[in-house]
C-alpha positions in Angstrom: 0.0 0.0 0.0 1.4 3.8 -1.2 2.1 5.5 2.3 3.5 8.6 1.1 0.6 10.6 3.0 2.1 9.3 6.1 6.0 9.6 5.9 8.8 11.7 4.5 10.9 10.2 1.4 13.7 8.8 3.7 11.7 7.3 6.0 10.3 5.5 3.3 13.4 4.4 2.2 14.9 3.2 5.5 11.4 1.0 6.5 11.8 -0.5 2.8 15.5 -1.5 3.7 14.4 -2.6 6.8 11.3 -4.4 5.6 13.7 -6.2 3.5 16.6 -6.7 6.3 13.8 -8.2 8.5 13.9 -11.3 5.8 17.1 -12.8 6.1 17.8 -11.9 10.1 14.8 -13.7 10.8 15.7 -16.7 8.6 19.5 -16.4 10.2 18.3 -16.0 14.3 14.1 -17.8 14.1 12.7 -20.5 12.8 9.8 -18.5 11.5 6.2 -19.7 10.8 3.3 -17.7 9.2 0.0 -18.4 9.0 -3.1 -17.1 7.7 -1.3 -14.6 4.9 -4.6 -14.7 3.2 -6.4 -12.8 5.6 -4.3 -10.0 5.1 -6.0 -7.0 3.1 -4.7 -5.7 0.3 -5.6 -1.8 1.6 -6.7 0.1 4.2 -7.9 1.6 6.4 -6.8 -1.2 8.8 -6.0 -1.9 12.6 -3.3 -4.2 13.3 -3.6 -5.7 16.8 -1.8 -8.8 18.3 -0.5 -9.6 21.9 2.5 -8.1 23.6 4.7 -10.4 25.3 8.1 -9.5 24.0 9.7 -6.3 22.7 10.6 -8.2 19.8 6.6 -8.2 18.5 6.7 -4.9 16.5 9.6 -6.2 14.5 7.5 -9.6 14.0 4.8 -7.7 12.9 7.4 -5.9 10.3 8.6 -8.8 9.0 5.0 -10.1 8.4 3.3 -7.4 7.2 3.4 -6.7 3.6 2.9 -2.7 4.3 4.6 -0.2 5.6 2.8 -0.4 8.9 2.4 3.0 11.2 3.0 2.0 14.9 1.5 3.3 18.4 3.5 2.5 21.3 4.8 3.6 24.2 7.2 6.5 24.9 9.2 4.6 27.4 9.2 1.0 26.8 10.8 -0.2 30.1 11.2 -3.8 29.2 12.9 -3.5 26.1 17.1 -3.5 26.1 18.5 -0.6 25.4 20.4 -1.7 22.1 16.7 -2.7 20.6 15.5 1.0 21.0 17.5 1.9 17.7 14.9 -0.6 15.6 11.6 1.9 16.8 13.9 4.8 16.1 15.0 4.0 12.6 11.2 2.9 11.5 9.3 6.0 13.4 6.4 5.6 15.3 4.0 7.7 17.3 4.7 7.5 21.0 2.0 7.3 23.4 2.7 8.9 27.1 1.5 7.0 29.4 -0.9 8.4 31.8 -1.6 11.8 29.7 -4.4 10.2 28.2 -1.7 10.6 24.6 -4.7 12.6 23.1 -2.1 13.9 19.8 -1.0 10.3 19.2 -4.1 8.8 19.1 -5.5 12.1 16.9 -2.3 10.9 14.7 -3.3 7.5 14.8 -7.2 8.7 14.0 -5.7 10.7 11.1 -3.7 8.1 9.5 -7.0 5.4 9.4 -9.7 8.4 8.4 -6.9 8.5 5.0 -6.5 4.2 4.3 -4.0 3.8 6.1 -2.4 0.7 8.5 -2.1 1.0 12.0 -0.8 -1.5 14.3 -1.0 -1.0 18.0 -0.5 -3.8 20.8 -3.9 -3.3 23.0 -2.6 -4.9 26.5 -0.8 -1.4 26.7 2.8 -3.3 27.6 4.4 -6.5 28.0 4.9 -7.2 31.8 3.4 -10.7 31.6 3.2 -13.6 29.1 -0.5 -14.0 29.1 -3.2 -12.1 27.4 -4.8 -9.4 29.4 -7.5 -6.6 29.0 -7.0 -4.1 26.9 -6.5 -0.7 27.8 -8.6 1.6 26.0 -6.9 3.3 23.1 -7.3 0.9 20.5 -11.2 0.7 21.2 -11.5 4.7 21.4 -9.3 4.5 17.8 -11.9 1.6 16.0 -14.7 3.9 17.2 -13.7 6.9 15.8 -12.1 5.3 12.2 -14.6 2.8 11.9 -12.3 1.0 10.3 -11.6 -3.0 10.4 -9.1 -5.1 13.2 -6.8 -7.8 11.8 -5.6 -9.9 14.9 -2.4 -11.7 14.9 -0.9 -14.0 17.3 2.5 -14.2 18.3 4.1 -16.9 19.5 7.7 -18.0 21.2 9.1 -14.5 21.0 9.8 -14.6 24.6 12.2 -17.3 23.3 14.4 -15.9 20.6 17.0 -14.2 22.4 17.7 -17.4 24.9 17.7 -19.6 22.9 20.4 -17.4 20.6 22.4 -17.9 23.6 21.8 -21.7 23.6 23.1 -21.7 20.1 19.4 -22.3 18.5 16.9 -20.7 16.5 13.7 -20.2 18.4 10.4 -21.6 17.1 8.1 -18.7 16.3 4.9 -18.2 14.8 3.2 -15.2 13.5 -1.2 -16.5 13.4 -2.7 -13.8 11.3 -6.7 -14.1 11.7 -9.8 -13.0 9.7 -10.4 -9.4 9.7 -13.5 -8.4 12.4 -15.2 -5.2 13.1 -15.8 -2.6 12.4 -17.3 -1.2 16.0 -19.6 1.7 17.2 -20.1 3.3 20.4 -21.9 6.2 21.9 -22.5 8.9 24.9 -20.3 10.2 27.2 -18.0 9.4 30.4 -18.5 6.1 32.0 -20.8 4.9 29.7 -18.6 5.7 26.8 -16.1 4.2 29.1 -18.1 0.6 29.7 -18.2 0.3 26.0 -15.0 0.7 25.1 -13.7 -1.6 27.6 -16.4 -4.3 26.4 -15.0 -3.9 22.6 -11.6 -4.0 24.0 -12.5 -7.4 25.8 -13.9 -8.8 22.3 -10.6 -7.7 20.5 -8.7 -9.8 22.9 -11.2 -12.7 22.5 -10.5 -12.1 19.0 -6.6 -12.7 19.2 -6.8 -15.1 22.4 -7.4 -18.4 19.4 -4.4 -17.7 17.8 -2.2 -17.9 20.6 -1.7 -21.4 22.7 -4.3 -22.3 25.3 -1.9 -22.2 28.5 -1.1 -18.4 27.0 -4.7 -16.7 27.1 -4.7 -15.7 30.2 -8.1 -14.2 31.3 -9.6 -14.9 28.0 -8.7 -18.7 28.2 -11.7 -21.4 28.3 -9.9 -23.2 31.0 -11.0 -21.4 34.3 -7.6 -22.6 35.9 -5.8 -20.5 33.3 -8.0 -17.6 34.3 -7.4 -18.2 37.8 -3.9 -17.7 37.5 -3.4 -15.2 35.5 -5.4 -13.1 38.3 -3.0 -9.8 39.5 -1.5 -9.9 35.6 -4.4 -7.5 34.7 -3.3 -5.1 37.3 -1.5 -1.6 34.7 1.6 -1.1 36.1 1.5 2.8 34.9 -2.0 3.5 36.3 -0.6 5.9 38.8 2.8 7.3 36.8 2.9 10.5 34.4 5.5 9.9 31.2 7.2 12.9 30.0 5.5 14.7 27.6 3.6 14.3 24.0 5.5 16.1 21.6 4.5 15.1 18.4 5.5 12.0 16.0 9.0 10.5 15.5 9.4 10.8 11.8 
C-alpha cells in the first residue's frame, strides 16, 4: 500500500531496507512460521492488533506485514534493552505517554485510518506478563472513531528468541494472522462511553486469544484454571505514573 501521506521520502526508504533486512535476520536468528497470509488485506484503512509479550513483537509484525505499517507504542518501553530502542527509532512511530491520556498520538493515529491507512497497536498497553490481558482503552477509542476494520495476529515463542540465541538455537516462532473483524460503534459520554469501550476491548482480545496457545490466554482462556492464574496480571503497572510529555510524531 502507497504510504507517502504518512511519511517523509527517507523514511520511506529506511522501513523499505528494513522491511527487506527483516527477511534474512529472521531466517539467520528464528525458525519463523506464518499463517493465515490470506487474511491479510490488500488496503486500508486497517488496525493491526496482536498480543505483547516481547519487545521483539513490532519487528514480528514488520517482517510479516506486507505494508509499511504505522505504529502506536509507548514512549518509554521499560522492558525492552537498550540496544533494541534503535529498531523503533529508525522505523518511526507515534509515542503514546502513558498516563496523559496521549490525546495527539491517538489524533495521529485517528488521522492516519480516516486516510487508508495501516495501523498497528499492541492493545494490552505493555508486555509485563506472558498472558493475554485486558486491553486498555486506546485501541477501542481508535476503531470507534475510524470505523475501520481489526486484523488480529498471534504471536508466539518470541519470549524465546534471544535465549535460545544464547543456547546456540533458532527459536520456534509463529506469526497467526486471523480474519479481519469489526468494524465497532459506540456512543454517549464518560462512564458509559467508558463501559463500552472496555467491552470492545475485551472482544478484541477474544478475537486474538485463538491464535495464541491455550496455557497463554490468560483471562480470555476457556480453562477457568488458566483464568485463575493469571489473576494480578491485569493489574497496569503505569496507572498511577505520568510519562514525559507528547510532543508530536517520531518521523
Amino acid at each position: 500500500m502507497e504510504q507517502q501521506k504518512f511519511t517523509s521520502p527517507g523514511r520511506r526508504f529506511v522501513r523499505s531496507f528494513l522491511h527487506w533486512l527483516s527477511h534474512p535476520v529472521y531466517r539467520l536468528v528464528t525458525d519463523l512460521e506464518i499463517n493465515g497470509e490470506e487474511n491479510l488485506p490488500k488496503s486500508g484503512p486497517l488496525i493491526m492488533v496482536g498480543n505483547h509479550f516481547s519487545f521483539v513483537d513490532p519487528a514480528s509484525f514488520v517482517r510479516a506485514a506486507p505494508w509499511q505499517i504505522e505504529f502506536l507504542g509507548g514512549a518509554q518501553p521499560p522492558h525492552a534493552p537498550k540496544a533494541s530502542l534503535v529498531l523503533p527509532f529508525l522505523w518511526g512511530y507515534h509515542p503514546l505517554y502513558r498516563g496523559t491520556g496521549a490525546k495527539d498520538s491517538l489524533r495521529a493515529g485517528e488521522g492516519i485510518l480516516k486516510q487508508g491507512g495501516i495501523l498497528a497497536i499492541f492493545p494490552e498497553g505493555g508486555n509485563w506478563a506472558a498472558v493475554l490481558r485486558p486491553a486498555r482503552p486506546g485501541t477501542a477509542f481508535l476503531a470507534v472513531r475510524s470505523g475501520a476494520p481489526l486484523l488480529p495476529v498471534g504471536l508466539v515463542g518470541m519470549t524465546e528468541v534471544f535465549p535460545s540465541l544464547k543456547r546456540g538455537r533458532r527459536a520456534k516462532i509463529q506469526v497467526n494472522i486471523g480474519k479481519p473483524f469489526g468494524p465497532y460503534k459506540a456512543e454517549g459520554r464518560g462512564q458509559k462511553l467508558r463501559d463500552q469501550l472496555d467491552e470492545i476491548g475485551h472482544d478484541i482480545m477474544r478475537h486474538i486469544a485463538p491464535l495464541i496457545p491455550q496455557d497463554q490466554r490468560g483471562h480470555y482462556s476457556d480453562d477457568p484454571a488458566i483464568r485463575e492464574a493469571a489473576k494480578g496480571t491485569e493489574i497496569y503497572p503505569w496507572a498511577d505514573k505520568v510519562e514525559g510529555q507528547v510532543r508530536g510524531v517520531v518521523r
